[in-house]
C-alpha positions in Angstrom: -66.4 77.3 302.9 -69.5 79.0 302.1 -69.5 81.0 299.4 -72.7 83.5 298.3 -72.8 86.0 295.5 -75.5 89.4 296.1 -76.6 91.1 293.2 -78.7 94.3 293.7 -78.2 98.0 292.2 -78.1 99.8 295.4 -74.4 99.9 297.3 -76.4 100.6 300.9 -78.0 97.3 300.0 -75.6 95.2 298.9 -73.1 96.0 302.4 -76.5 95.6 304.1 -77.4 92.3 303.2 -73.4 91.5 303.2 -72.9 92.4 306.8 -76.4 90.3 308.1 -75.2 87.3 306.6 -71.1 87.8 307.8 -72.8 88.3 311.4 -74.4 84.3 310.9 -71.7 83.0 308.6 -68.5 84.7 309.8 -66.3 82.8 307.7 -68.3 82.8 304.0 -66.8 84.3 301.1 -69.6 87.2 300.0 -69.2 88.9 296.7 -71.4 91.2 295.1 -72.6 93.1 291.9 -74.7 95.7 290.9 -76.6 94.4 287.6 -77.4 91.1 286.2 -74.6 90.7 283.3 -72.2 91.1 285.7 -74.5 88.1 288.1 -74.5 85.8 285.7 -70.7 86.6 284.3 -69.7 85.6 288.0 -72.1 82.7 288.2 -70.6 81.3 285.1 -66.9 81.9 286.2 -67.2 80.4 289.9 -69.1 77.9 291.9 -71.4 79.6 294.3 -73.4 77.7 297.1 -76.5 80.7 296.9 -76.8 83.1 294.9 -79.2 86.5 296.2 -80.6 88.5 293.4 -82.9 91.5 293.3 -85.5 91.8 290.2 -84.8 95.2 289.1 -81.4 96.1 288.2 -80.1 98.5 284.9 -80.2 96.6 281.6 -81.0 92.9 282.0 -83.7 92.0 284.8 -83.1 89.6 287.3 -85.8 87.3 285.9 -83.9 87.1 282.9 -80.4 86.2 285.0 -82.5 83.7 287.0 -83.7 81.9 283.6 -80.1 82.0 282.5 -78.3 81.1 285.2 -80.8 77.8 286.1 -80.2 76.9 282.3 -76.4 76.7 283.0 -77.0 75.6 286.8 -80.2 74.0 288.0 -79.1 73.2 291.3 -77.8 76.1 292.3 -80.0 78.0 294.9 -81.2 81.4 293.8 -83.3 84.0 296.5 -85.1 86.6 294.9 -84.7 89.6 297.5 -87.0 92.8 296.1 -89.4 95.8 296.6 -91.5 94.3 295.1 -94.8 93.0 296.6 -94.6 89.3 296.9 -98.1 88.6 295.9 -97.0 90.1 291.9 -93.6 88.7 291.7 -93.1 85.4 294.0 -95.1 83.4 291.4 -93.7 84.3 288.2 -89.8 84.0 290.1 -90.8 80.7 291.5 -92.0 79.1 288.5 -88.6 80.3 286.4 -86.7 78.2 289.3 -85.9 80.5 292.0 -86.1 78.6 295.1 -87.5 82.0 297.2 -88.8 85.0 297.4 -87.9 87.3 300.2 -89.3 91.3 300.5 -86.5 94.0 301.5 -88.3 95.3 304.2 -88.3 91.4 306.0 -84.6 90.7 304.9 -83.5 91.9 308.3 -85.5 89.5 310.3 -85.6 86.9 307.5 -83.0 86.8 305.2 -80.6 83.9 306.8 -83.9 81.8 307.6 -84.2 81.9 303.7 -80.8 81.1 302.9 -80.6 78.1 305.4 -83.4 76.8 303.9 -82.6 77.2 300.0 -79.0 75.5 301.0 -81.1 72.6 301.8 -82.9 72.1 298.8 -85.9 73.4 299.7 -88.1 76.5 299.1 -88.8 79.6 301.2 -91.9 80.9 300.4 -94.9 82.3 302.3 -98.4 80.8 303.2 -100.0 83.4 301.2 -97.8 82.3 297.8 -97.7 78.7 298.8 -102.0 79.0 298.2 -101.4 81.2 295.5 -99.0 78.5 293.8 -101.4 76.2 294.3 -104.1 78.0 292.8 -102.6 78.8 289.8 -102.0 75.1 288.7 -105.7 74.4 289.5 -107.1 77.1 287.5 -105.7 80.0 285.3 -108.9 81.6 285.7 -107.6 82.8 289.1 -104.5 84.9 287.9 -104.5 88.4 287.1 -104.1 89.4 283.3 -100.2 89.3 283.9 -99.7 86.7 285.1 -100.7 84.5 282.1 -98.1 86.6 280.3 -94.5 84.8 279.5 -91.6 86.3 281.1 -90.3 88.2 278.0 -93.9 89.7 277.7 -93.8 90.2 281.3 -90.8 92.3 280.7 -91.9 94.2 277.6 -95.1 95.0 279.3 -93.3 96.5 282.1 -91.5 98.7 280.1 -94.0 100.1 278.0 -95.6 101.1 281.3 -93.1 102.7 282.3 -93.1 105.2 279.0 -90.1 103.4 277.1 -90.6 103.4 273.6 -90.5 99.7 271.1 -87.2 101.1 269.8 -85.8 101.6 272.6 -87.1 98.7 274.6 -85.3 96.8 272.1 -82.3 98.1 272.4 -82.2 97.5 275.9 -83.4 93.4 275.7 -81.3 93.1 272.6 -83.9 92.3 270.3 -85.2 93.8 266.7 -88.2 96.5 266.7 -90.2 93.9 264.9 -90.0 91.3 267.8 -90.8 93.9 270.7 -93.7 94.7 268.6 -94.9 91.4 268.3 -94.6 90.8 272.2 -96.7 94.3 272.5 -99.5 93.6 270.5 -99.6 89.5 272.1 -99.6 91.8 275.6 -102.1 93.7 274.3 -104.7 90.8 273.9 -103.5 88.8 276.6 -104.4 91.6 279.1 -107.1 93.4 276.9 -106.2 96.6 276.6 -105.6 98.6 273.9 -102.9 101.5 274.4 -99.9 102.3 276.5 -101.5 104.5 278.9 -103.8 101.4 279.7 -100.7 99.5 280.5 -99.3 102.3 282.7 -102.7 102.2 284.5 -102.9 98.7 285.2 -99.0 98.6 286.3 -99.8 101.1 289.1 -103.1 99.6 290.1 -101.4 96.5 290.2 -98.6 97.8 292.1 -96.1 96.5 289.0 -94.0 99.9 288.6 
Protein backbone atom coordinates (compact mmCIF):
# COMPACT_ATOMS: atom_id res chain seq x y z
CA UNK A 1 0.00 0.00 0.00
CA UNK A 2 1.18 3.38 -0.77
CA UNK A 3 1.88 5.30 1.84
CA UNK A 4 2.79 9.44 1.44
CA UNK A 5 3.34 11.96 4.19
CA UNK A 6 2.52 16.07 3.20
CA UNK A 7 3.97 18.58 5.21
CA UNK A 8 3.01 22.22 4.54
CA UNK A 9 1.72 25.06 7.11
CA UNK A 10 -1.47 25.84 5.38
CA UNK A 11 -4.65 23.33 6.22
CA UNK A 12 -6.43 24.46 2.66
CA UNK A 13 -3.16 23.07 1.31
CA UNK A 14 -2.52 20.17 2.90
CA UNK A 15 -6.59 18.65 2.11
CA UNK A 16 -5.67 20.08 -1.35
CA UNK A 17 -2.82 18.20 -2.22
CA UNK A 18 -4.42 15.21 -0.02
CA UNK A 19 -7.58 14.97 -2.14
CA UNK A 20 -5.52 15.20 -5.84
CA UNK A 21 -3.41 12.40 -4.93
CA UNK A 22 -6.58 10.14 -3.18
CA UNK A 23 -8.37 10.89 -6.64
CA UNK A 24 -5.00 8.86 -8.56
CA UNK A 25 -4.25 6.63 -5.57
CA UNK A 26 -7.56 5.82 -3.99
CA UNK A 27 -6.28 3.35 -1.72
CA UNK A 28 -2.79 5.15 -0.26
CA UNK A 29 -2.43 5.98 3.26
CA UNK A 30 -1.93 10.08 3.25
CA UNK A 31 -0.85 11.82 6.45
CA UNK A 32 0.06 15.17 6.94
CA UNK A 33 1.76 17.87 9.22
CA UNK A 34 2.04 21.34 9.42
CA UNK A 35 5.94 22.12 10.33
CA UNK A 36 9.09 20.24 9.83
CA UNK A 37 9.76 18.81 13.46
CA UNK A 38 6.73 17.19 13.28
CA UNK A 39 7.95 15.89 9.20
CA UNK A 40 10.80 14.53 10.32
CA UNK A 41 9.34 13.05 13.83
CA UNK A 42 7.01 11.02 11.45
CA UNK A 43 9.61 10.25 8.94
CA UNK A 44 11.70 8.76 11.72
CA UNK A 45 8.75 6.74 13.30
CA UNK A 46 7.32 5.17 9.96
CA UNK A 47 8.27 3.98 6.55
CA UNK A 48 6.94 6.25 3.93
CA UNK A 49 7.17 5.55 0.16
CA UNK A 50 7.28 9.86 -0.69
CA UNK A 51 7.39 12.21 1.38
CA UNK A 52 5.91 16.08 -0.08
CA UNK A 53 7.38 18.98 1.83
CA UNK A 54 6.92 22.63 1.39
CA UNK A 55 10.17 25.04 2.15
CA UNK A 56 8.69 27.47 4.43
CA UNK A 57 7.06 26.20 7.49
CA UNK A 58 7.24 27.85 11.44
CA UNK A 59 10.46 27.03 13.19
CA UNK A 60 12.70 24.62 11.23
CA UNK A 61 12.73 25.03 7.23
CA UNK A 62 12.06 22.39 5.08
CA UNK A 63 15.62 22.47 3.71
CA UNK A 64 16.74 21.66 7.00
CA UNK A 65 14.04 18.51 7.37
CA UNK A 66 15.22 17.51 3.78
CA UNK A 67 18.99 17.44 4.99
CA UNK A 68 17.94 15.51 8.02
CA UNK A 69 15.70 13.21 6.87
CA UNK A 70 18.17 12.02 3.68
CA UNK A 71 20.88 11.64 6.55
CA UNK A 72 18.62 9.09 8.26
CA UNK A 73 16.98 7.87 4.78
CA UNK A 74 18.67 8.41 1.45
CA UNK A 75 16.43 6.56 -0.51
CA UNK A 76 13.47 7.79 0.43
CA UNK A 77 11.87 10.16 -2.23
CA UNK A 78 11.29 13.77 -1.07
CA UNK A 79 9.18 16.59 -3.49
CA UNK A 80 9.73 19.95 -2.57
CA UNK A 81 6.17 21.63 -3.33
CA UNK A 82 6.45 25.70 -2.69
CA UNK A 83 5.74 29.43 -3.66
CA UNK A 84 8.63 29.79 -4.27
CA UNK A 85 10.04 30.48 -7.79
CA UNK A 86 11.80 27.46 -9.00
CA UNK A 87 14.65 29.24 -10.62
CA UNK A 88 15.86 30.38 -6.56
CA UNK A 89 15.03 27.28 -4.78
CA UNK A 90 15.07 24.01 -7.19
CA UNK A 91 18.86 24.16 -7.18
CA UNK A 92 19.83 24.53 -3.66
CA UNK A 93 16.73 21.61 -2.80
CA UNK A 94 18.12 19.39 -5.49
CA UNK A 95 21.67 19.42 -4.50
CA UNK A 96 20.54 18.68 -0.49
CA UNK A 97 18.84 15.37 -2.09
CA UNK A 98 15.41 16.20 -2.85
CA UNK A 99 14.50 14.26 -5.90
CA UNK A 100 11.93 17.38 -7.21
CA UNK A 101 10.85 20.53 -7.19
CA UNK A 102 7.32 21.26 -8.00
CA UNK A 103 5.59 25.13 -7.84
CA UNK A 104 2.05 25.37 -5.99
CA UNK A 105 0.44 26.97 -8.69
CA UNK A 106 1.38 23.63 -11.18
CA UNK A 107 0.64 21.05 -8.32
CA UNK A 108 -2.87 20.79 -9.83
CA UNK A 109 -1.84 19.72 -13.20
CA UNK A 110 1.52 18.27 -12.06
CA UNK A 111 1.76 16.99 -8.78
CA UNK A 112 1.01 13.04 -9.38
CA UNK A 113 3.37 13.23 -12.65
CA UNK A 114 6.01 14.17 -9.99
CA UNK A 115 5.23 11.65 -7.58
CA UNK A 116 5.14 8.78 -10.24
CA UNK A 117 8.34 9.74 -11.19
CA UNK A 118 10.26 10.23 -7.83
CA UNK A 119 8.71 6.58 -6.87
CA UNK A 120 10.75 5.45 -9.59
CA UNK A 121 14.02 6.66 -8.65
CA UNK A 122 14.22 9.38 -10.79
CA UNK A 123 14.03 13.18 -10.67
CA UNK A 124 11.34 15.64 -11.63
CA UNK A 125 12.76 18.69 -12.55
CA UNK A 126 12.17 21.27 -15.33
CA UNK A 127 14.30 22.06 -18.59
CA UNK A 128 14.93 25.44 -17.30
CA UNK A 129 16.66 23.85 -13.86
CA UNK A 130 17.90 20.75 -15.61
CA UNK A 131 20.35 23.68 -17.68
CA UNK A 132 20.61 25.54 -14.66
CA UNK A 133 21.99 22.25 -12.80
CA UNK A 134 24.18 21.87 -15.36
CA UNK A 135 25.59 25.16 -15.32
CA UNK A 136 26.33 25.37 -11.98
CA UNK A 137 28.76 22.39 -12.01
CA UNK A 138 30.54 23.89 -15.03
CA UNK A 139 31.11 27.22 -13.54
CA UNK A 140 30.22 29.04 -10.17
CA UNK A 141 30.67 32.13 -11.96
CA UNK A 142 27.17 31.65 -13.30
CA UNK A 143 25.17 31.65 -9.85
CA UNK A 144 23.84 34.48 -8.22
CA UNK A 145 25.61 35.69 -4.85
CA UNK A 146 23.24 33.15 -2.97
CA UNK A 147 23.68 30.59 -4.32
CA UNK A 148 27.34 30.01 -3.42
CA UNK A 149 26.05 30.40 0.10
CA UNK A 150 25.70 26.95 2.31
CA UNK A 151 22.34 26.02 3.43
CA UNK A 152 22.69 27.32 7.05
CA UNK A 153 23.82 30.67 5.53
CA UNK A 154 21.15 30.43 3.13
CA UNK A 155 18.84 30.30 6.08
CA UNK A 156 20.49 33.05 8.25
CA UNK A 157 20.50 35.25 5.27
CA UNK A 158 16.93 34.84 4.85
CA UNK A 159 16.09 35.85 8.02
CA UNK A 160 18.02 38.78 8.44
CA UNK A 161 16.13 39.94 5.37
CA UNK A 162 13.24 39.46 6.71
CA UNK A 163 14.09 42.00 9.92
CA UNK A 164 14.81 39.07 12.56
CA UNK A 165 17.32 40.05 14.80
CA UNK A 166 21.03 37.53 15.58
CA UNK A 167 19.44 36.83 18.94
CA UNK A 168 16.52 35.87 17.89
CA UNK A 169 17.53 34.06 14.76
CA UNK A 170 19.27 31.94 17.09
CA UNK A 171 16.87 31.14 19.10
CA UNK A 172 14.81 29.93 16.45
CA UNK A 173 17.76 27.57 14.55
CA UNK A 174 18.95 26.59 18.00
CA UNK A 175 22.21 27.93 17.86
CA UNK A 176 24.44 30.55 20.18
CA UNK A 177 24.47 34.42 19.15
CA UNK A 178 28.20 33.94 18.45
CA UNK A 179 27.52 31.34 15.61
CA UNK A 180 24.61 33.33 13.80
CA UNK A 181 26.99 36.07 13.87
CA UNK A 182 29.65 34.30 12.30
CA UNK A 183 27.27 32.95 9.47
CA UNK A 184 26.21 36.91 9.03
CA UNK A 185 29.39 38.33 8.61
CA UNK A 186 30.62 34.99 6.11
CA UNK A 187 27.06 36.14 4.28
CA UNK A 188 28.10 39.41 4.27
CA UNK A 189 31.33 38.78 2.09
CA UNK A 190 29.99 35.99 0.25
CA UNK A 191 27.32 38.26 -1.24
CA UNK A 192 29.14 41.66 -0.76
CA UNK A 193 27.16 43.72 1.01
CA UNK A 194 27.56 45.37 3.96
CA UNK A 195 24.18 45.93 6.12
CA UNK A 196 20.85 44.28 6.69
CA UNK A 197 18.87 46.54 4.63
CA UNK A 198 21.17 45.45 1.74
CA UNK A 199 20.15 41.88 2.43
CA UNK A 200 16.42 42.86 2.46
CA UNK A 201 17.06 44.53 -0.93
CA UNK A 202 18.62 41.78 -2.58
CA UNK A 203 15.90 39.21 -1.10
CA UNK A 204 13.05 41.13 -2.81
CA UNK A 205 14.93 41.80 -5.98
CA UNK A 206 15.71 38.29 -6.02
CA UNK A 207 12.27 37.34 -5.33
CA UNK A 208 13.79 35.28 -1.96
CA UNK A 209 11.07 36.78 0.69
Amino acid sequence: MLRILIADDHHVVRKGLRQILLDEFPTSVIEDVADAEELIKKVMHAKWDVVISDLSMPGRSGLDALQQIKLSYPDLPVLILSIHPEEQYALRALKSGASGYLSKDAAPDELVKAVKKVMLGKKYISQAIAEKLANSFSSESLLSPHENLSDREFDVMKLLANGQSVSEIAERLSLSVTTVSTYRARVMVKMHLKSNSDLTRYAIEYKLI
